[in-house]
C-alpha positions as CSV (number, residue, x, y, z in Angstrom):
1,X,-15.4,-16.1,108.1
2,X,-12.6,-18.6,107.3
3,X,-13.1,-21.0,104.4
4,X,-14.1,-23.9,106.0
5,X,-16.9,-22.2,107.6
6,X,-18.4,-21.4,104.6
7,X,-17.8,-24.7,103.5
8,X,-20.0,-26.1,106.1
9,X,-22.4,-23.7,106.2
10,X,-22.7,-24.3,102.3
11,X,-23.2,-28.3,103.1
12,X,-25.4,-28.2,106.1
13,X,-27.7,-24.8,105.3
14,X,-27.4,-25.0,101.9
15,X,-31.2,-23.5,101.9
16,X,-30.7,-20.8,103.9
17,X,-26.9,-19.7,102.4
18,X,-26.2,-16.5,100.9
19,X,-22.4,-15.8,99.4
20,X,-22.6,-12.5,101.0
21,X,-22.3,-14.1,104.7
22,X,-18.8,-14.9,103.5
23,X,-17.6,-11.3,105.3
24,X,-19.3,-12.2,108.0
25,X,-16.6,-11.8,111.2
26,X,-15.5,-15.1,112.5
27,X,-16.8,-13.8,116.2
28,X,-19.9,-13.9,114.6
29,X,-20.0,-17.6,112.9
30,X,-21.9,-19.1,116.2
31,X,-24.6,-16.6,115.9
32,X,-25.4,-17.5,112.3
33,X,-25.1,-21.0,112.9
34,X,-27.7,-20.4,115.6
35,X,-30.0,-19.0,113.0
36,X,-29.6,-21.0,110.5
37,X,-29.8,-24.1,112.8
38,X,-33.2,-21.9,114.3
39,X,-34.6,-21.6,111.1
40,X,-33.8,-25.7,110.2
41,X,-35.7,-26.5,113.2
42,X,-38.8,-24.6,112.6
43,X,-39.2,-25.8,109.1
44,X,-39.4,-29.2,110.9
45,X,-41.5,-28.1,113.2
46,X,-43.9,-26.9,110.3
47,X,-43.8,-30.6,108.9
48,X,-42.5,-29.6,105.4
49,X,-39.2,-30.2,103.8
50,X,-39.5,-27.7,100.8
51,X,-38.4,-24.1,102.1
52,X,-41.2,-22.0,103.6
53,X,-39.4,-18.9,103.9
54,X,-36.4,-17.1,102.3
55,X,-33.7,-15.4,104.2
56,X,-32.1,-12.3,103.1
57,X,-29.1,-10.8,104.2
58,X,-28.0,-7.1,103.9
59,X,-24.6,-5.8,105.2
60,X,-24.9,-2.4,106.6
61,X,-21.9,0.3,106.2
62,X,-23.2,2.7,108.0
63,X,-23.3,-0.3,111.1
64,X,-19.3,-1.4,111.0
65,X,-20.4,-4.1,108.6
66,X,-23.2,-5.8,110.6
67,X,-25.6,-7.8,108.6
68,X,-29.2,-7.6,109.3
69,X,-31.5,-10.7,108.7
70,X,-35.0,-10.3,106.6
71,X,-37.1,-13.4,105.9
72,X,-39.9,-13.4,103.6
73,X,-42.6,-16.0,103.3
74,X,-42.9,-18.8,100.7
75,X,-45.6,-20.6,101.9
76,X,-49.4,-19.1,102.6
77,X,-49.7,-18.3,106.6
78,X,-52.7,-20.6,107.1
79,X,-50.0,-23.8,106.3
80,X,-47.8,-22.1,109.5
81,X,-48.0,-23.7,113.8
82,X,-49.1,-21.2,115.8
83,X,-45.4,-20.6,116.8
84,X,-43.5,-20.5,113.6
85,X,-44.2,-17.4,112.8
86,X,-43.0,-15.7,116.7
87,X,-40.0,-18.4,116.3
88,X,-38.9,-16.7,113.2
89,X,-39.1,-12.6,114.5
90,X,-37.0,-14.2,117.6
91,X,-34.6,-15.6,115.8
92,X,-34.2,-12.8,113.5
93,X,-34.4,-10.5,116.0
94,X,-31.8,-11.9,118.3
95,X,-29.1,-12.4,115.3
96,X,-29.3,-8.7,114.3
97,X,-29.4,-7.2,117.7
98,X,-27.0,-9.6,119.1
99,X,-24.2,-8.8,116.7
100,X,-23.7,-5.0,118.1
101,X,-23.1,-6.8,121.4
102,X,-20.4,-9.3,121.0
103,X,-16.6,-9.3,119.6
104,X,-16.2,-9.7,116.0
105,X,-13.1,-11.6,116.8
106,X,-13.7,-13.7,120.0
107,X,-17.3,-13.9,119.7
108,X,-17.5,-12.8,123.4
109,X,-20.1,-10.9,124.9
110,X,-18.7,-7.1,124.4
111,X,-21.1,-4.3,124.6
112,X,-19.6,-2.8,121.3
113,X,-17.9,-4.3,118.2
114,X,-14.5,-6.0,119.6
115,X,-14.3,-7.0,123.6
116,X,-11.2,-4.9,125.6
117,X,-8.7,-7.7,124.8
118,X,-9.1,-7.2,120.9
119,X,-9.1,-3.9,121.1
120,X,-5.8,-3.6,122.5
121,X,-4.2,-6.2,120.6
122,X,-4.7,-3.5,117.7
């Protein structure tokens, strides 16, 4: 990820940022921006300002580097809108599986982790 994505990312998701993110491949930034911006909008949605879950990143070696997404709850489930909780596992879901399927470079859809172009500009 180049510097001045984590720069914004720091400044607009400041809640949900986590240094490790910073080896996150730049084909990958729009996908986390998607999350984050995901999990931005269902905190709205729930009507509170203070954070109502954590997010959690882990970078997997045995993956090629992927990071997988966990979020745990701050807030007791009776406060959450009947979709929060689904809006959450979606989002989460579609970051982690998402990032075996598109370029780590381009950020195109790839079916493995760099597209044809990328892999023969090695």
């Amino acid at each position: 990820m180049t510097q001045e994505d984590v720069e914004r990312f720091r400044e607009l998701y400041t809640r949900w940022w986590d240094e490790k993110l910073k080896s996150l491949p730049n084909g990958h930034v729009d996908l986390l921006a998607g999350l984050l911006h995901q999990c931005d909008l269902i905190a709205a949605d729930h009507g509170d300002t203070s954070p109502w879950v954590t997010l959690h990143f882990e970078q997997l070696d045995d993956e090629g580097g992927l990071f997988r997404a966990y979020a745990a709850p701050l807030v007791d489930f009776e406060k959450w809108t009947d979709g929060s909780a689904i809006a959450l596992i979606i989002a989460l879901q579609f970051f982690n599986e998402r990032q075996r399927l598109i370029c780590q470079v381009c950020g195109q859809p790839s079916g493995g982790i760099v597209c044809e172009e990328h892999r023969d500009a090695d």
